[in-house]
C-alpha positions in Angstrom: 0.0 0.0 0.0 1.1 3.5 -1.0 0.4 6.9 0.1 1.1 9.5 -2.4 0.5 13.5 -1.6 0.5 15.4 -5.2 2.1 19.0 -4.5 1.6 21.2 -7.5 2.6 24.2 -8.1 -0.4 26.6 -10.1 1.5 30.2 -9.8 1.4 32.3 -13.2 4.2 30.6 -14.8 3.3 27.3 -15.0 -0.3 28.2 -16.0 1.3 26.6 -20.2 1.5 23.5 -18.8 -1.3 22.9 -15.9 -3.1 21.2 -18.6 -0.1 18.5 -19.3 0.3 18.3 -15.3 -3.4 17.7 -15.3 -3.6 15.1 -17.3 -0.5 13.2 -16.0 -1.3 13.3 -12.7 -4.6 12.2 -13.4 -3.4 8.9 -15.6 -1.8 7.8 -12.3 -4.7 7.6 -10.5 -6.5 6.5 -13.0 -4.3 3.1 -13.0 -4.5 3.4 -9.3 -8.1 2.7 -9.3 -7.4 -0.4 -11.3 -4.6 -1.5 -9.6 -4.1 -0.3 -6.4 -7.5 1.0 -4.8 -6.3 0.4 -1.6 -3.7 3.3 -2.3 -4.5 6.9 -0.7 -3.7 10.0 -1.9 -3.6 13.8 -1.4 -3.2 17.1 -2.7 -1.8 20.1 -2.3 -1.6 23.5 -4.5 0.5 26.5 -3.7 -0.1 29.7 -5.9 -3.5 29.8 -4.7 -5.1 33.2 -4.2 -6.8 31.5 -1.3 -5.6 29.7 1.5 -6.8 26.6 3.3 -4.6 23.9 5.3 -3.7 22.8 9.0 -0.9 25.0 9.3 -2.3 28.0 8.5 -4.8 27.4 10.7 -2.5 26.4 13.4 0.4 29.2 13.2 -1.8 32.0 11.6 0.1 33.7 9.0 2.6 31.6 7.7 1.9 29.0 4.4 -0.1 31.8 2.8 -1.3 30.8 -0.9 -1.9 26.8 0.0 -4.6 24.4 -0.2 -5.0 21.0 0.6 -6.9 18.3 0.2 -6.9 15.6 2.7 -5.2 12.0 2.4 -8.5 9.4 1.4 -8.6 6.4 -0.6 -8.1 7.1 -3.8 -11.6 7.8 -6.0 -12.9 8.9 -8.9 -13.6 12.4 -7.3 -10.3 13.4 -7.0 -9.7 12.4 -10.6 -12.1 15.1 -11.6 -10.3 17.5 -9.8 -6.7 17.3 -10.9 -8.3 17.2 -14.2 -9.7 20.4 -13.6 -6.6 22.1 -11.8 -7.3 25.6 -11.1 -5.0 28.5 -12.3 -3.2 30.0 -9.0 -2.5 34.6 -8.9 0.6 34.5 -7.2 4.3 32.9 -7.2 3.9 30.1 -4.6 7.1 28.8 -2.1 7.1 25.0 -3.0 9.4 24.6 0.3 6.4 25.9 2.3 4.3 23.7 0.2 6.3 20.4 0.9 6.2 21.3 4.9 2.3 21.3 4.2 2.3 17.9 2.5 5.0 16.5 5.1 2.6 17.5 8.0 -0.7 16.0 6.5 1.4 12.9 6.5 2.9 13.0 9.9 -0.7 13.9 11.5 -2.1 10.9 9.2 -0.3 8.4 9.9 2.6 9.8 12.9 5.1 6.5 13.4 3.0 3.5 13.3 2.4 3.6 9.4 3.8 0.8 7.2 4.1 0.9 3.2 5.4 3.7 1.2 5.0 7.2 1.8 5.6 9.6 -1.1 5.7 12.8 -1.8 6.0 14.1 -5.2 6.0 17.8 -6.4 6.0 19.2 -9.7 6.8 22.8 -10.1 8.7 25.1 -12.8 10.6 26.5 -9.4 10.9 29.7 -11.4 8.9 31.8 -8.0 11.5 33.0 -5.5 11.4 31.2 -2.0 10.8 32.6 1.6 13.8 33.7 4.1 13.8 31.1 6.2 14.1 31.7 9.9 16.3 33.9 11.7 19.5 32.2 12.5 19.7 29.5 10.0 20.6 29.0 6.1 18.3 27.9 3.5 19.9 24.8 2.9 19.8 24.0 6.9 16.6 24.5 6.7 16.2 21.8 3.9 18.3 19.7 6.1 15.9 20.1 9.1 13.0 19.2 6.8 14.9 16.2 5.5 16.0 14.7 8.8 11.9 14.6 9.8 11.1 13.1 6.4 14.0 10.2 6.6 12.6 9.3 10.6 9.5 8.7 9.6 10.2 6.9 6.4 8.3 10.0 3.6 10.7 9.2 -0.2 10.6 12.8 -2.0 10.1 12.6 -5.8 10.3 15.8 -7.6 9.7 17.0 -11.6 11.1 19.9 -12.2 9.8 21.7 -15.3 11.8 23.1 -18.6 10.0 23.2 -21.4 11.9 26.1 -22.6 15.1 27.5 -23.1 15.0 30.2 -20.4 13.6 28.1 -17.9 16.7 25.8 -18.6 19.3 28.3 -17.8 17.8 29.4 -14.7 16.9 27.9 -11.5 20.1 26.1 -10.7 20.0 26.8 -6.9 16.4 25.6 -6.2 17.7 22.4 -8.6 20.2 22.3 -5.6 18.2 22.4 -3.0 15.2 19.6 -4.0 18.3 17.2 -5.1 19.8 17.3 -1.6 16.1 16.9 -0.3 15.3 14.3 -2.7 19.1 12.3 -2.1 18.6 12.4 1.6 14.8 10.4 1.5 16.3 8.3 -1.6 13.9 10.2 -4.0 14.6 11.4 -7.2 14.5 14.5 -9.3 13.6 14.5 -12.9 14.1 17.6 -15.3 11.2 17.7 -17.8 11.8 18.8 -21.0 8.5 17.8 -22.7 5.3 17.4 -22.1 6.1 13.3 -23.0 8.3 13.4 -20.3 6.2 14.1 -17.6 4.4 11.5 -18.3 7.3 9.3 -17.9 9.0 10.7 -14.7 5.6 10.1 -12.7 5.5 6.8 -11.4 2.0 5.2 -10.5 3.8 3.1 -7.8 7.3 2.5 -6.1 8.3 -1.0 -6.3 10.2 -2.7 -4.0 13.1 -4.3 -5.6 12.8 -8.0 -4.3 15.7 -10.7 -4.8 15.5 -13.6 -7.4 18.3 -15.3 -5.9 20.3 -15.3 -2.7 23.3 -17.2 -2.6 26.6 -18.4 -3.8 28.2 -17.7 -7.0 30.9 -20.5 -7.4 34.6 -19.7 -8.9 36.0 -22.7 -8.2 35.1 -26.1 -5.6 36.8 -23.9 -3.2 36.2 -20.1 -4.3 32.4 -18.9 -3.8 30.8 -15.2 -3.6 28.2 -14.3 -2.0 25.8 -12.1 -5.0 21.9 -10.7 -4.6 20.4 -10.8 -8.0 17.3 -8.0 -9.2 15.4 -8.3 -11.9 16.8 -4.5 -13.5 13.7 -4.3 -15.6 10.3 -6.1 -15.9 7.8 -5.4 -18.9 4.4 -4.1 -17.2 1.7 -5.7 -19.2 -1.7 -4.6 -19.9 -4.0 -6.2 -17.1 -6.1 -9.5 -17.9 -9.4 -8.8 -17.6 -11.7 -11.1 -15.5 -15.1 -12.8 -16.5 -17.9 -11.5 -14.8 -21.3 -12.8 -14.0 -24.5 -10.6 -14.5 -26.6 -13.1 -13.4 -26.9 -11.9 -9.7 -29.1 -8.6 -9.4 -26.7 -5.4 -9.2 -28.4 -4.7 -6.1 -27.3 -7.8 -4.1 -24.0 -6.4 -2.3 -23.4 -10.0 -1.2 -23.2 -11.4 -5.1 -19.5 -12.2 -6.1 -20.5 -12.3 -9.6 -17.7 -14.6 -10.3 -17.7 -17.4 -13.0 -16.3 -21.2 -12.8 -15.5 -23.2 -14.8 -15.2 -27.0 -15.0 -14.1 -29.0 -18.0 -15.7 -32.3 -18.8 -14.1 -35.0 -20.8 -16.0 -37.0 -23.5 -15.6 -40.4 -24.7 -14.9 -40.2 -28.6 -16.9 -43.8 -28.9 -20.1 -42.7 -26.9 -20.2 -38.5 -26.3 -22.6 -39.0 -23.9 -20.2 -40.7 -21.7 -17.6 -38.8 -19.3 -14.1 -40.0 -18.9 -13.0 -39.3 -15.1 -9.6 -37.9 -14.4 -8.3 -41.1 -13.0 -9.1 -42.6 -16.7 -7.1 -39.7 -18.3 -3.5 -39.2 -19.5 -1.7 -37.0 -21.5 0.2 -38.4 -24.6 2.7 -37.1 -27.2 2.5 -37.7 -30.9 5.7 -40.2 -31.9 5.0 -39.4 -35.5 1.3 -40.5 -36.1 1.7 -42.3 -32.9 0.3 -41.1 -29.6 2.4 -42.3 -27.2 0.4 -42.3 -23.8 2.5 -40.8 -20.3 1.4 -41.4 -17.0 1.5 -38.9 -14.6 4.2 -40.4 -12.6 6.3 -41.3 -15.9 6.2 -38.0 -16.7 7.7 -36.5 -13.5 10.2 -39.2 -13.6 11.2 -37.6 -17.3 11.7 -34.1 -16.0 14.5 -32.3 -14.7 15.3 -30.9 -11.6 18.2 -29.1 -10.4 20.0 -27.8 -7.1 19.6 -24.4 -6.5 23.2 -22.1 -7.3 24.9 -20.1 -9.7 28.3 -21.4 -11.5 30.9 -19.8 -13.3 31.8 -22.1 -16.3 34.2 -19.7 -18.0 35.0 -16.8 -19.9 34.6 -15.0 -23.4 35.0 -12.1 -25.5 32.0 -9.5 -25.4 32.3 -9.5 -29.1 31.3 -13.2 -29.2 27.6 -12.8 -27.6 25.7 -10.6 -29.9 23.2 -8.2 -28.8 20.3 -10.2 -30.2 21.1 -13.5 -28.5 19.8 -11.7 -25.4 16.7 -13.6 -25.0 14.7 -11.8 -21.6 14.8 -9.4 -19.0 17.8 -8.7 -17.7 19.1 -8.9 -14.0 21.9 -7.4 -11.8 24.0 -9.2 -9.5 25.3 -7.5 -6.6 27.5 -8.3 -3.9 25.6 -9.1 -0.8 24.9 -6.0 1.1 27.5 -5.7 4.4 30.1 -8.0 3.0 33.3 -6.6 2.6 34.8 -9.6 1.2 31.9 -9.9 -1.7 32.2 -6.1 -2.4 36.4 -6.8 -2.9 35.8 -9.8 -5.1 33.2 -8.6 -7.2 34.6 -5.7 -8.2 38.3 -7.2 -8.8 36.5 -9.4 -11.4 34.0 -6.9 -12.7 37.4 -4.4 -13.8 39.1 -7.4 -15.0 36.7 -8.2 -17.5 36.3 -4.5 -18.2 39.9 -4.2 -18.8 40.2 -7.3 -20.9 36.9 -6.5 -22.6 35.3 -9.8 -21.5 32.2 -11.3 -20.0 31.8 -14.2 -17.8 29.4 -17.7 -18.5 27.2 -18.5 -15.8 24.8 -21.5 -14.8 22.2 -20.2 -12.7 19.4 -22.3 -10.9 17.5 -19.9 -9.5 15.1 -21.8 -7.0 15.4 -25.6 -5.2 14.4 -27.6 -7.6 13.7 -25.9 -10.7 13.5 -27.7 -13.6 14.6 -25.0 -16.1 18.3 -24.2 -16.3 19.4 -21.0 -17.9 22.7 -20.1 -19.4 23.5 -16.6 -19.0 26.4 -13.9 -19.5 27.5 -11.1 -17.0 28.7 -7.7 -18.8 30.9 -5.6 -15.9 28.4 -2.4 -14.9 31.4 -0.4 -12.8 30.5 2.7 -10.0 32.0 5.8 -10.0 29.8 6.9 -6.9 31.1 5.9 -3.9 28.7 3.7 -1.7 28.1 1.8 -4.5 29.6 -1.4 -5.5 30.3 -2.7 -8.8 27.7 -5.1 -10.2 27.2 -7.1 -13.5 24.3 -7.2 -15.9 23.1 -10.7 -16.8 21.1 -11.6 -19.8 20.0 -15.1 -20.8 21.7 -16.1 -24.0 20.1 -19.3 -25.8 20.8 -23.2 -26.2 21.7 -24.5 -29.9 17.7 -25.2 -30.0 16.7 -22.2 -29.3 18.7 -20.2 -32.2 17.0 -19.5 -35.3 19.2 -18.5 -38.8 18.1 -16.7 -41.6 20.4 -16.7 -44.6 20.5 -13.9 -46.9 22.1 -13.8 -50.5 25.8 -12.0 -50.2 25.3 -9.0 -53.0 28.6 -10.0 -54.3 27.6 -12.6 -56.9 24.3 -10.1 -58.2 25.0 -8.7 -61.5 25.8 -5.3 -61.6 22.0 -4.1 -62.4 21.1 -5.3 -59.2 23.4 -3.8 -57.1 22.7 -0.1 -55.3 24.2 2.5 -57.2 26.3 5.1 -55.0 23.6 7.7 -55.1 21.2 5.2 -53.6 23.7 4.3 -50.8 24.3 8.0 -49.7 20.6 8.1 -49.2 19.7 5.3 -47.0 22.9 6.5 -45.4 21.1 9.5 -44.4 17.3 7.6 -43.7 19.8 5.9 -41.3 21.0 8.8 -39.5 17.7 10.5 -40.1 16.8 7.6 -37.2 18.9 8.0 -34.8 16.9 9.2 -31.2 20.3 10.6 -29.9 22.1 12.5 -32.0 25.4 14.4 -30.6 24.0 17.7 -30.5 20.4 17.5 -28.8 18.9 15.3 -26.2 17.9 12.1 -26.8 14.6 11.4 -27.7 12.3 8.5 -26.1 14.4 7.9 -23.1 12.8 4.7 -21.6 13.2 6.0 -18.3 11.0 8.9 -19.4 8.9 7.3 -21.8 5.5 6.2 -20.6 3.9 3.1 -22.4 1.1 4.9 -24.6 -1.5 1.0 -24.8 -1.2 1.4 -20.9 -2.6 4.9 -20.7 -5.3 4.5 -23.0 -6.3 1.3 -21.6 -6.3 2.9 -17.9 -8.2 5.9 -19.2 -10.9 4.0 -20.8 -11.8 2.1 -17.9 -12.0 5.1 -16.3 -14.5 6.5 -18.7 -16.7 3.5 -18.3 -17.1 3.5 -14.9 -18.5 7.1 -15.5 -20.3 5.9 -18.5 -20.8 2.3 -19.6 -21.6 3.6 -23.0 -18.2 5.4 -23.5 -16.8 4.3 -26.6 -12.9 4.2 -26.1 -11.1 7.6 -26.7 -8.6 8.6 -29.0 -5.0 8.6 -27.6 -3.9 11.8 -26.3 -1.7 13.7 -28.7 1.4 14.1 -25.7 1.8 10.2 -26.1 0.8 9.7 -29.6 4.2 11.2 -30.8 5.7 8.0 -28.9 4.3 6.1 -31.6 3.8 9.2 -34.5 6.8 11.0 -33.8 7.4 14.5 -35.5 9.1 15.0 -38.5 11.3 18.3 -39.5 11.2 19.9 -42.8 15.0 18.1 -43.0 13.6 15.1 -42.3 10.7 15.3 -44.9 13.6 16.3 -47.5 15.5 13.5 -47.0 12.6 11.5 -47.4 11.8 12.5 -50.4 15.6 12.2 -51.7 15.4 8.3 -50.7 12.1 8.4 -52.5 13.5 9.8 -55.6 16.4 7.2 -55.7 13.9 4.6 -55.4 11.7 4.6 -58.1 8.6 2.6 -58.5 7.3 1.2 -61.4 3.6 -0.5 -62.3 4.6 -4.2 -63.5 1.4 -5.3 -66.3 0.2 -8.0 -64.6 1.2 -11.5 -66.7 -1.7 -13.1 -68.6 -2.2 -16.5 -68.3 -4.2 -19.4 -70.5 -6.4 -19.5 -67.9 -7.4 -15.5 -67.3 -9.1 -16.3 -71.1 -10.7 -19.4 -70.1 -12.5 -16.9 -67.2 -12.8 -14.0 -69.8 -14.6 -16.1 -72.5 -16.5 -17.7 -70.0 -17.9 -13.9 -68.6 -19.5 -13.7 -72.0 -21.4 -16.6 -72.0 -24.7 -16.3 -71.4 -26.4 -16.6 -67.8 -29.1 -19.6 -68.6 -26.1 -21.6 -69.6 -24.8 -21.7 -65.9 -25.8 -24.6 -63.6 -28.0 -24.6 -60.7 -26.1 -24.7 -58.1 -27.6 -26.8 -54.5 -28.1 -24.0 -51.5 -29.3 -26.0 -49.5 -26.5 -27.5 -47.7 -27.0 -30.8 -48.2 -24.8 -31.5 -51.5 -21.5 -30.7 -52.8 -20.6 -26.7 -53.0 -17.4 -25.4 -55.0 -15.9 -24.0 -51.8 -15.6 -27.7 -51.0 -12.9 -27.9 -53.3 -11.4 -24.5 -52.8 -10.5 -25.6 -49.3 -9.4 -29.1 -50.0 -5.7 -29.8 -48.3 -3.7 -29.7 -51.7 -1.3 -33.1 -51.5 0.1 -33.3 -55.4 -0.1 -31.1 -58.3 -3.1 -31.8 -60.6 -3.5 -30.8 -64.4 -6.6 -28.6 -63.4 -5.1 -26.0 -61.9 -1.3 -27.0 -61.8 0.3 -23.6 -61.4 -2.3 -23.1 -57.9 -1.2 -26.6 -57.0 2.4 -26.4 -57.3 2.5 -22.7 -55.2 0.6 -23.9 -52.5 3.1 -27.2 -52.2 5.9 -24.6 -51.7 4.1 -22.9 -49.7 3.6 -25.7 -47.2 5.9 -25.6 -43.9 4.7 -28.7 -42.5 7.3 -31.1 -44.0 10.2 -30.6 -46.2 9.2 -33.4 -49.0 6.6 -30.6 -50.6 8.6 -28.6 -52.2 10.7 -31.8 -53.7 7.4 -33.2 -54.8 5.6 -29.8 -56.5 8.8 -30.1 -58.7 8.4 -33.6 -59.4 4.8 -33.3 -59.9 5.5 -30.1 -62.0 7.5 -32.0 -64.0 5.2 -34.8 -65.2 2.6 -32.2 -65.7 4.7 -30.5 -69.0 5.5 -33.6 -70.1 2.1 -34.7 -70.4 0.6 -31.4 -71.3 3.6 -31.8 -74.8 2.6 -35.6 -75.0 -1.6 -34.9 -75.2 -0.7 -32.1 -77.7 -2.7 -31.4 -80.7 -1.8 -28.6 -83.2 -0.4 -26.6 -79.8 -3.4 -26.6 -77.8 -1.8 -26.9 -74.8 1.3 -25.1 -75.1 -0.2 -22.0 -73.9 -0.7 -23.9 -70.5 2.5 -25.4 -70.8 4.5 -22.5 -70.8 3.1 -21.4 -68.0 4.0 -24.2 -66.1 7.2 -23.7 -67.1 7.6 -20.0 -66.1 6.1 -21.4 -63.0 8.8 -24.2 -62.2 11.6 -22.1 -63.0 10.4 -19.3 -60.9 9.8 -21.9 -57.7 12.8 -23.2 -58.4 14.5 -19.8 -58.1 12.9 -19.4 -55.1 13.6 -22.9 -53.6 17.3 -22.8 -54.9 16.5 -25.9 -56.9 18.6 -24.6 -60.0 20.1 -28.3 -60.5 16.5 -29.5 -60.5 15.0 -27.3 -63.6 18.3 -27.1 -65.3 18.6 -30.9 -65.8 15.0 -31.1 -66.6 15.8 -28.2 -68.7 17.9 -29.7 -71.1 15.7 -33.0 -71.1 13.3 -31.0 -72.0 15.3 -29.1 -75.0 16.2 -32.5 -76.6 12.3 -33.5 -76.4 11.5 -30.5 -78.7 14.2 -31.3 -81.5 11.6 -32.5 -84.1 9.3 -30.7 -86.3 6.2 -32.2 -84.1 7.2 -30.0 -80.8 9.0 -26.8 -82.8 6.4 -24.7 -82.2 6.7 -24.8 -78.5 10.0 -24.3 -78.6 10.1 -21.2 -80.2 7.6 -20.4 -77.9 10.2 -20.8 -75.0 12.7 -18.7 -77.0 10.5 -15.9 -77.1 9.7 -16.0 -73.9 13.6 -16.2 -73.1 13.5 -19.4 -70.7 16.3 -20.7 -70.2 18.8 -22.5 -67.8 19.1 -20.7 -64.1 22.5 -19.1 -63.9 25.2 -17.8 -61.2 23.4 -14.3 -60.9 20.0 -16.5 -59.8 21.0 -18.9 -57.5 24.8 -18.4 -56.5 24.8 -22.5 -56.4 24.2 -23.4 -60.0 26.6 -24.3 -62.2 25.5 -22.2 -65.5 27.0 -18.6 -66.0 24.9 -16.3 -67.1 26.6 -16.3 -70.3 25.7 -19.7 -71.0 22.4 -19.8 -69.5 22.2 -16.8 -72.6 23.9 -19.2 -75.1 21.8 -22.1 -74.7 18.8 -21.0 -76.4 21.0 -20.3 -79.4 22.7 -23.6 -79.3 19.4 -25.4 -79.9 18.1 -24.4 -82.7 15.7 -26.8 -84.1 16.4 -29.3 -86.5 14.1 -30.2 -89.5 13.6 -34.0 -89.4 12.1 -35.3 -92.3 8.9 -37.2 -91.7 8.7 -40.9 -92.1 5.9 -42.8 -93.8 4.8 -43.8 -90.7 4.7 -41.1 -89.1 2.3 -39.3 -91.8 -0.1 -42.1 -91.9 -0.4 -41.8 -87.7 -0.4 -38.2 -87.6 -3.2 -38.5 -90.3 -4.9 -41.1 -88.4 -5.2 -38.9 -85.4 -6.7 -35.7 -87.6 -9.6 -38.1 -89.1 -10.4 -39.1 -85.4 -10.6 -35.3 -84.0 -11.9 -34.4 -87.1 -15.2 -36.7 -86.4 -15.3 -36.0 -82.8 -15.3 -32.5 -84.0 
């Protein structure tokens, strides 16, 4: 449980950005209402032309300006309000202002209060600040303050706001004095230098770091150190929502309106039977086998291991990539007190730095844990004193977890594939274009400052339906839409447009095909000529077929067929058998040939193959079939397909293709050349059967 007093200041200057504060401060408790409803939280504005708190009340003319609202549970009511922050007449004294809020909490809760207690101001601290009391400096003053809010356990947090550049050259000695307040109660103080960052720098909650592992980290059989390891970051994810029951009247304050739910088990043989859990197993396909595993055999088959973390060696940094980093990362520490640890750690922790190495661990976080992860720790050294030297781990993977891609080296493309200088310079420049922290402004989208934007807007909507459970959800806000739209410069847009310009597009005329005028001619047939077709449900209906689970390539639709067999990653014989199945197709489409009625087809299987087998890297495979195929159409009965090929410039798949084919691209040119076709004179024979077969198409006919 937390309890958080909000002390704002609302003098004239920050009057530009009350409406950012407002809505900031409001998203907070918004996601408190969610999350932590048991939270309480209070208020406090200085700059008021009114005045209204204990201590006024109490000392009489002092804290002039201030008014406070008193610690409740957090509630929509007080939502309202901060959205609605009034605009303050005078310069307020924030130190005043945090006296006001320390009080409320000391009368609240005095010593017996357990949980966080925060205080968190956000002020432009541009108004000038009271004397303070005779016989004592500002900053004692501050120290006096500090020393009440460290006994009784109050953590300040402050934003301090500059949003411009005159703000950001002045102010330096109130910086100084709300660091040394915020360093003393182990706050923090942010500068804001956008309206983005404020949503960042205020935090809904404080969490309490908690240990993942306390322990030993062994050297060596006789070497151990004793490490702490944190998680160092966490991803917050967007709550799961619960099912709810309206069954029970909204009036019943006893209802839970929660749902269960029971699974029941069927037999396949008789559904109306149920199979009870002693009568159940789970089992694991062995192929098209399902293996059945017993609940004790499978506890027998899994791992555990004995809680510890072991060094198993070292390596250069430059051998773990960043993207084998598979989760989170942690820190380890040395444990907190130990001299020894502290020495140890950080001897190691320069080493490595010095050497520019990392260290492979074993870590078993938990008795009994039956994962094991393998991880790397990067030195992370101080400069601060009071703090040690630590390392970063990150998980890297096993051999099983590692997934290659393989990308064509440019160096075998033919020249007019490869970028041309001009092009280079220019995604040069998109690249730079990119970067969020160039060397002469502040970076952009600091994740410490960066609030997540699906969080918000999910935390808001709620929010709006339990005003309204018609509210549609809202736009998101236009501070955190530029996490996700950022802003471009009239630079940026240039250099846009010069990548654009170096990047031509062109519209490619789509490719006909034999069958685009099968469905052309069959448009212009007439409507009566179509076939009923059964609506009913009970027969056969096209879609039927559409959806069938496509297992060879068939000579209806065989360029369809042979695509969707690449296509398939559920084995690795498809793609051998499209081509195979390609194959047979041509040759059957040449073989059932009459006066080149199918080489239209044909040739489109062809373009097809070669194309797959482009993509497949299958050159051998169409380049053998290829040249079978170039003998097959040396007679005068198959000439006509073949120039058909050559004017369609098919040939053999070459270097510049696929880099492991044995053609040049030379000789894939030559080819077509080389087999010119030869006139054959026609044998007796062959007359009388070709004649034969015109007389029997001619009476079909």
């Amino acid at each position: 449980q937390e309890s958080l007093v909000f002390v704002l200041d609302v003098s004239p200057s920050m009057h530009p950005y009350l409406h950012h504060v407002s809505k900031a401060t409001a998203a907070v408790l918004e996601r408190k209402l969610f999350n932590h409803k048991n939270d309480e939280v209070g208020l406090v504005l200085f700059g008021m032309e009114e005045t209204d708190n204990d201590l006024r009340r109490e000392v009489g003319e002092a804290y002039e300006g201030i008014v406070s609202e008193p610690i409740t549970l957090v509630d929509g009511e007080l939502v309202t309000k901060l959205r609605a922050l009034p605009r303050g007449c005078y310069a307020g004294d924030y130190v005043d202002a945090i006296v006001v809020a320390t009080d409320m909490i000391f009368k609240k809760y005095g010593d017996g209060k357990k949980g966080n207690k925060r205080i968190c101001l956000i002020t432009d601290a541009q108004s000038p600040i009271k004397e303070p009391m005779e016989g004592m400096s500002m900053m004692e003053q501050v120290e006096k303050i500090a020393e009440k809010m460290e006994d009784h356990g109050v953590k300040f947090d402050a934003a301090i706001l500059r949003m411009n550049e005159e703000k950001r050259e002045s102010g330096s000695e109130s910086t100084e004095i709300l660091e040394n307040l915020a360093s003393r109660t182990h706050g923090e103080v942010t500068t804001v230098e956008s309206p983005l960052c404020l949503f960042g720098a205020l935090k809904p909650r404080t969490v309490t770091p908690t240990t993942l592992y306390r322990g030993d980290m062994e050297m060596t059989p006789g070497a151990r150190i004793k490490v702490w390891v944190y998680k160092k970051a966490a991803q917050e994810r967007v709550p799961s929502l619960k099912v709810y029951s309206d069954k029970a009247p909204q009036s019943d304050a006893l209802a839970t309106h929660v749902v269960k739910m029971d699974t029941d088990y069927k037999s396949s043989d008789d559904p109306t039977v149920s199979i009870p859990k002693a009568q159940r197993a789970k089992g694991y396909y062995y192929g098209q086998q399902l293996i059945p595993v017993t609940p004790d055999m499978e506890l027998s088959l899994k791992f555990t291991a004995d809680k510890g973390v072991k060094l198993l060696g070292f390596t250069e940094a430059a051998n773990i990539p960043r993207h084998y980093y598979m989760k989170e990362p942690n820190l380890f520490v040395p444990e907190p007190g130990n001299r020894k640890a502290s020495l140890a750690i950080s001897a190691l922790a320069r080493a490595l730095k010095q050497t520019n190495m990392v260290a492979l661990v074993r870590c078993v976080w938990r008795q009994g844990q039956r994962n094991v992860v393998m991880g790397v720790l990067t030195p992370n050294l101080s400069f601060e004193d009071g703090i040690a030297d630590s390392f970063y781990f990150n998980i890297v993977p096993f051999a099983e977890d590692i997934r290659e891609f393989g990308f064509a080296s440019f160096d075998d493309r033919p020249a007019s594939q490869l970028p041309s200088k001009q092009q280079e310079e220019a995604t040069d420049l998109l690249v730079q274009m990119l970067d969020l922290s160039p060397s002469d402004s502040v970076e952009s989208l600091q994740p410490e400052k960066t609030s997540n934007p699906v969080l918000q807007r999910f935390y808001h909507f709620l929010y709006l339906k339990s005003l309204n459970p018609d509210a549609l959800v809202p736009q998101l806000d236009e501070t955190l839409k530029k996490v996700i739209e950022p802003d471009f410069s009239s630079e940026h847009i240039e250099k846009l447009q010069g990548l654009c310009s170096q990047f031509t597009l062109k519209t490619k005329n789509s490719t006909k095909f034999w069958k685009d005028r099968i469905e052309a001619a069959a448009k212009d047939d007439d409507a009566e000529a179509k076939p009923d077709v059964d609506t009913s449900g009970s027969g056969l209906s096209f879609d039927s077929f559409a959806t069938r689970q496509v297992e060879e390539v068939g000579s209806l639709n065989p360029v369809q067929d042979f695509q969707t067999l690449l296509a398939r990653r559920d084995s690795d014989e498809w793609v051998g058998k499209a081509i195979q199945g390609m194959k047979k197709i041509i040759i059957d489409l040449l073989d059932s040939s009459y006066k080149g009625n199918t080489y239209d087809k044909a040739l489109t299987c062809l373009a097809a193959l070669r194309s797959g087998c482009v993509m497949q890297e299958e050159s051998k495979e169409f380049n053998d079939f290829f040249r079978v195929l170039a003998d097959k159409c040396q007679g005068k009965r198959l000439s006509d397909f073949w120039d058909a090929v050559i004017q369609r410039k098919l040939t053999l798949i070459s270097k510049g293709e696929v880099s492991d084919s044995d053609v040049t691209e030379e000789a894939a040119l030559a080819f077509l050349t080389s087999r010119t076709v030869k006139e054959e004179p026609t044998t007796a024979e062959e007359a009388e059967e070709i004649d034969e077969m015109d007389a029997l198409l001619g009476e079909a006919v």
